[in-house]
C-alpha positions in Angstrom: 0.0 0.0 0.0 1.3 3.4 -0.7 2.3 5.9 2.0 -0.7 8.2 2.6 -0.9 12.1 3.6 -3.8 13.3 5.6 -4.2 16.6 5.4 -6.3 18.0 8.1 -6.7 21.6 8.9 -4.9 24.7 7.6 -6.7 27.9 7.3 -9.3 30.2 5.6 -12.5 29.3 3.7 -13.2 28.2 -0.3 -10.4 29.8 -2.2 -7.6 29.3 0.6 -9.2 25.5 0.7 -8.8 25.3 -3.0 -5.7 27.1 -3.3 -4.2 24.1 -1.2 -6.1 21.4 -2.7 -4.4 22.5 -6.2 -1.0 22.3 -4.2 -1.7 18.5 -2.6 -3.2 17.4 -5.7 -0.6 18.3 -8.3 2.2 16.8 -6.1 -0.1 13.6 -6.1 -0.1 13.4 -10.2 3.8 14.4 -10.0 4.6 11.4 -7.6 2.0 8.7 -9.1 2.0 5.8 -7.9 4.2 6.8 -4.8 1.8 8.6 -2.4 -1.7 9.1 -2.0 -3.3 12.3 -0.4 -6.8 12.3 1.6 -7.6 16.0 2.2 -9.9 16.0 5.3 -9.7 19.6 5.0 -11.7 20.1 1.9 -14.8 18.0 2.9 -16.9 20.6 3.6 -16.5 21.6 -0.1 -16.4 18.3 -1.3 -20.0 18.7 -2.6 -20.0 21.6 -4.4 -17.2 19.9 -7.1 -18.7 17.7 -9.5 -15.0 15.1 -9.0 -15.3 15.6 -5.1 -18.9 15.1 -4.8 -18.3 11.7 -6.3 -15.3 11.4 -4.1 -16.4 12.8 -0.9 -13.3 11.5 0.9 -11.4 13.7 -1.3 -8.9 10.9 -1.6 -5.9 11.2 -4.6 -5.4 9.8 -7.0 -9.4 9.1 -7.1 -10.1 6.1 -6.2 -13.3 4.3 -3.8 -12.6 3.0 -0.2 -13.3 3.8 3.3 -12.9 7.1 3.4 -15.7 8.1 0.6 -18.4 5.9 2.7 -17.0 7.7 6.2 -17.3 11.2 4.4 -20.9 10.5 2.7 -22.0 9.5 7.0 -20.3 13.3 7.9 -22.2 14.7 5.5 -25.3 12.8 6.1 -25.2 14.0 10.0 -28.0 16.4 11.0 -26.0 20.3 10.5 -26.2 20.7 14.7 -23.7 17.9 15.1 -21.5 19.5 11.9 -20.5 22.6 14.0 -18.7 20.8 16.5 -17.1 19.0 14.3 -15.8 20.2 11.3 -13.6 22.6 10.0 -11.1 24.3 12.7 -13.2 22.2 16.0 -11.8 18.6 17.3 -12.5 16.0 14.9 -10.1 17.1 12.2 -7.2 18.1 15.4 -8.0 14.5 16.7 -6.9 13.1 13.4 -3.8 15.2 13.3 -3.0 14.4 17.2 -3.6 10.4 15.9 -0.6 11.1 13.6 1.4 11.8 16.7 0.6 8.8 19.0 -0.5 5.9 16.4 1.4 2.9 16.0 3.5 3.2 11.8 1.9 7.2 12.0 3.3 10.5 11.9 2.6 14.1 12.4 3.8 17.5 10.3 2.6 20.1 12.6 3.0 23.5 11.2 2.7 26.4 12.9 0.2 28.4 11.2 0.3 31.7 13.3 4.2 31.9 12.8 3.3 31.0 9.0 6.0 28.4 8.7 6.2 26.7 5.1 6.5 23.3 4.1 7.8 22.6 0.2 6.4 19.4 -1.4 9.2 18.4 -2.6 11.8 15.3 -2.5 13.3 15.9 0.6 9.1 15.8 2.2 8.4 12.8 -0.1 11.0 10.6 1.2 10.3 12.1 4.9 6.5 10.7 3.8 7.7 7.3 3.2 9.5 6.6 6.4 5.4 5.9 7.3 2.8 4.0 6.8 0.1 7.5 7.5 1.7 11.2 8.0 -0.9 13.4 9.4 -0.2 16.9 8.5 -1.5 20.2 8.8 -0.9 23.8 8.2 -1.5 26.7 5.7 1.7 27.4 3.3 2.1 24.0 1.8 3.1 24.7 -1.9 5.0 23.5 -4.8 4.0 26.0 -7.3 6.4 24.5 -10.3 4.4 21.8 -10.1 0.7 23.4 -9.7 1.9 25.1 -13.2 3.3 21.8 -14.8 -0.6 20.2 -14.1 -2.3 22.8 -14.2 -5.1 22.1 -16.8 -5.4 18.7 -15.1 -5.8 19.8 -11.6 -8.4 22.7 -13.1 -10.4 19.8 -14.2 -10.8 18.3 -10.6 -12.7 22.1 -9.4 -15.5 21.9 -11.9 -18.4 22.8 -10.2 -21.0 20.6 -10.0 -23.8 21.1 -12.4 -26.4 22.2 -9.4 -24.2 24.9 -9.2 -22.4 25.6 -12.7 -25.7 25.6 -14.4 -27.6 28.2 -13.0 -24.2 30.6 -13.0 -23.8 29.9 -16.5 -27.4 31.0 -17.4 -27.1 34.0 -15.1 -23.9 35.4 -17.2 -25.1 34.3 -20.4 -28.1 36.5 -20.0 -25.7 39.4 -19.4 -24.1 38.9 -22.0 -27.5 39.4 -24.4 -27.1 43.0 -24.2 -23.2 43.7 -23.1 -20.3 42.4 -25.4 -17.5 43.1 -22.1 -18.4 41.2 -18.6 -16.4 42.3 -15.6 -16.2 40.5 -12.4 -15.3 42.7 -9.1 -14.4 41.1 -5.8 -15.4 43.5 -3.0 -13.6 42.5 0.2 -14.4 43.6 3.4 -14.6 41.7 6.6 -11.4 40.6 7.5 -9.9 43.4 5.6 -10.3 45.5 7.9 -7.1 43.7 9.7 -5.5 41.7 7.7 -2.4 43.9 6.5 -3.1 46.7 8.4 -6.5 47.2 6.2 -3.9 48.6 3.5 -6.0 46.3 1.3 -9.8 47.7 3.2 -12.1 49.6 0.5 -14.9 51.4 0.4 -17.9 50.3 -1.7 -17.7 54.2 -2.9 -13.4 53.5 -4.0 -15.1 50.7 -6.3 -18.0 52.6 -7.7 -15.0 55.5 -8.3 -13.0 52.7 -10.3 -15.8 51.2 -12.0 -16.4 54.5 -13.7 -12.1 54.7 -14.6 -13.0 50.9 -16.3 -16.3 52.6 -18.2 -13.8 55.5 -19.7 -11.2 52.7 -21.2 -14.2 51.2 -22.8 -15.9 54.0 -24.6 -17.2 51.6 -27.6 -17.9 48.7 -25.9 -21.5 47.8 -23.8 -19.8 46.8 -20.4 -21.9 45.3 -17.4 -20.3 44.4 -13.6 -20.5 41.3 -12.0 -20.1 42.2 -8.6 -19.7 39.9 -5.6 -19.3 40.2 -2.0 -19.6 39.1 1.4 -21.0 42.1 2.7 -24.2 43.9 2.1 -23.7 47.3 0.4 -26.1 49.9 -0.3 -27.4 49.5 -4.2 -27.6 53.0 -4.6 -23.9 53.6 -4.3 -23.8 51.8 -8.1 -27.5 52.7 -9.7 -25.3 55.1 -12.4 -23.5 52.3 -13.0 -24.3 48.9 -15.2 -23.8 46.4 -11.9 -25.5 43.5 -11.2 -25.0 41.5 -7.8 -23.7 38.1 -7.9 -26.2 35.6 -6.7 -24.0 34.7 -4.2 -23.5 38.6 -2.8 -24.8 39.2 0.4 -26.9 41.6 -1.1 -29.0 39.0 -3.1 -28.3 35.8 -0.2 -26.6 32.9 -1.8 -23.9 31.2 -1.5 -20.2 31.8 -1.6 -19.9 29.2 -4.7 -22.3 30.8 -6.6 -20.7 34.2 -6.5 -17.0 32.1 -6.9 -18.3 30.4 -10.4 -20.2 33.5 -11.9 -16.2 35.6 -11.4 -15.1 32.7 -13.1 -17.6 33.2 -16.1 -16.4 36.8 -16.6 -14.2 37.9 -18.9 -11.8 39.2 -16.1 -11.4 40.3 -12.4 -11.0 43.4 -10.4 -9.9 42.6 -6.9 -8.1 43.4 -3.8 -5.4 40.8 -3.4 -7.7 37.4 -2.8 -7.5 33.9 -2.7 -11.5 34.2 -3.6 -10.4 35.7 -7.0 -7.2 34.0 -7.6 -8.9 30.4 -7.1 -11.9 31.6 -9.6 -9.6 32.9 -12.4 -7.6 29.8 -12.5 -10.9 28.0 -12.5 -12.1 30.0 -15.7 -8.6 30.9 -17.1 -9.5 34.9 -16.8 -7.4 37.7 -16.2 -7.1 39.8 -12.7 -7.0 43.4 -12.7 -5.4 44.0 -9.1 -6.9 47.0 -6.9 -4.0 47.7 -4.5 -4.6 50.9 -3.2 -7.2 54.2 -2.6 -4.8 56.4 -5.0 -4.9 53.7 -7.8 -6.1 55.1 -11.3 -7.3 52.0 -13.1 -4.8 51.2 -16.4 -4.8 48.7 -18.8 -1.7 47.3 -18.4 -2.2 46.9 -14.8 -4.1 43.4 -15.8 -2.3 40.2 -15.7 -2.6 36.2 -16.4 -2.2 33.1 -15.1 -4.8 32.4 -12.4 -3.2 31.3 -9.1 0.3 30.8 -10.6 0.1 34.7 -12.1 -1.5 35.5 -9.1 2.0 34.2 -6.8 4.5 35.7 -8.8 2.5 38.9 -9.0 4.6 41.7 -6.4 0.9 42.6 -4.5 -1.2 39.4 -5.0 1.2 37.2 -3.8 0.6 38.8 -0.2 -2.4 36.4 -0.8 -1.7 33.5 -2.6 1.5 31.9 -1.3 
């Protein structure tokens, strides 16, 4: 049987979750055959993937067994019992802690407030096959040549499923009936407030000012905005401007998916630096346009490529994606 990883815990919601799962996965393609990876930490979002719903147990390479039928019973469980369980509580810590007391285990425990790194490299490979099971958690655990080498294949495993896709593709499409230019825009709030001193905290009132800058490089062309967000913002800060709320928005109530896909759909991204983003313009192959600070005039040469991998070797989006 091959060594496997168990991935626990590590930080943040659906992009950070993704943004990880890209990591673990394309290291599993690069070493096939020589590991396996279960990634306990992305079953919460097992089911909104078409690949993961199948594969609850978010086990690869893919492949049925135990921990699919133990994931289906988690998610079966009535939602009380789910918040003390899941993500950041003790059943995913007991796991790790097994790592560190079970008979042929092992534990990689990385200190997430000190924001040690782990490379997925040789050197941890061969550290993974000293054991039978290496429990391991943590936040920056990356191999980005890699991520880029498999890219397109590890895209493939994030397809939304269809409950999901579906809908968000209708939604754009009708958009794009009367507009020939669809913009997402990522309005981050929350947690910006702190993280980084705020330097990355904008006002719904900064955005409107830069969605106008993005109408005047676009004289000739019927643009509409895609805008998402976690927080609710007050419509009339946009009504002279072509914006329509993603249906995941806080201002219409969905989901965090549904807002994630529909970025995806656009044509590009305006955002703060954001794993949120970054994860859905890898998922859709888009451009970001990268809104860094309040005297920022918007320029077309301040977009750039390459999803998540564009996104790290970018000099302020890499704050995020590491």
């Amino acid at each position: 049987m091959r060594p496997q990883v168990i991935y626990t815990h590590g930080g943040g919601r659906l992009g950070n979750q993704v943004l990880r799962a890209a990591h673990w996965t394309a290291w599993a393609m690069e070493n096939a055959g020589e590991v396996e990876v279960i990634n306990f930490a992305f079953w919460p979002y097992a089911e909104n993937f078409a690949t993961w719903r199948e594969h609850p147990g978010c086990v690869f390479p893919l492949r049925d067994g135990r921990a699919n039928r133990v994931a289906r019973g988690w998610a079966g469980m009535p939602r009380g019992l789910h918040g003390a369980l899941e993500y950041k509580t003790r059943l995913q810590r007991v796991v790790q802690a097994a790592g560190r007391i079970w008979p042929g285990w092992q534990a990689v425990d990385l200190d997430i407030v000190g924001e040690e790194k782990l490379a997925l490299d040789a050197e941890f490979l061969a550290r993974v096959k000293r054991r039978g099971v290496t429990t391991c958690c943590g936040w920056e655990i990356a191999n980005w040549p890699l991520v880029e080498k498999h890219e397109a294949a590890v895209r493939e495993l994030f397809r939304p499923a269809a409950e999901f896709a579906a809908p968000a593709a209708e939604f754009v499409a009708n958009l794009r009936r009367d507009h020939d230019l669809v913009i997402g825009v990522f309005i981050r709030q929350s947690d910006y407030r702190e993280w980084h001193d705020g330097r990355f905290f904008f006002p719904a009132t900064q955005y409107a000012i830069w969605l106008r800058q993005i109408l005047a490089l676009h004289p000739w062309r019927q643009v509409v905005f895609v805008v998402a967000s976690e927080w609710w913002h007050e419509p009339g800060l946009f009504s002279d401007l072509p914006v329509h709320f993603a249906t995941g928005s806080a201002n219409v109530g969905g989901d965090a998916i549904r807002s994630w896909i529909e970025l995806s759909l656009c044509d590009l991204i305006v955002s703060p630096p954001s794993t949120f983003s970054a994860t859905a313009a890898f998922l859709g192959s888009k451009p970001l346009w990268p809104v860094a600070a309040w005297n920022q005039t918007m320029a077309l040469d301040q977009i750039f490529a390459g999803g998540i991998v564009g996104a790290a070797k970018h000099p302020v989006f890499s704050l995020a994606v590491k």
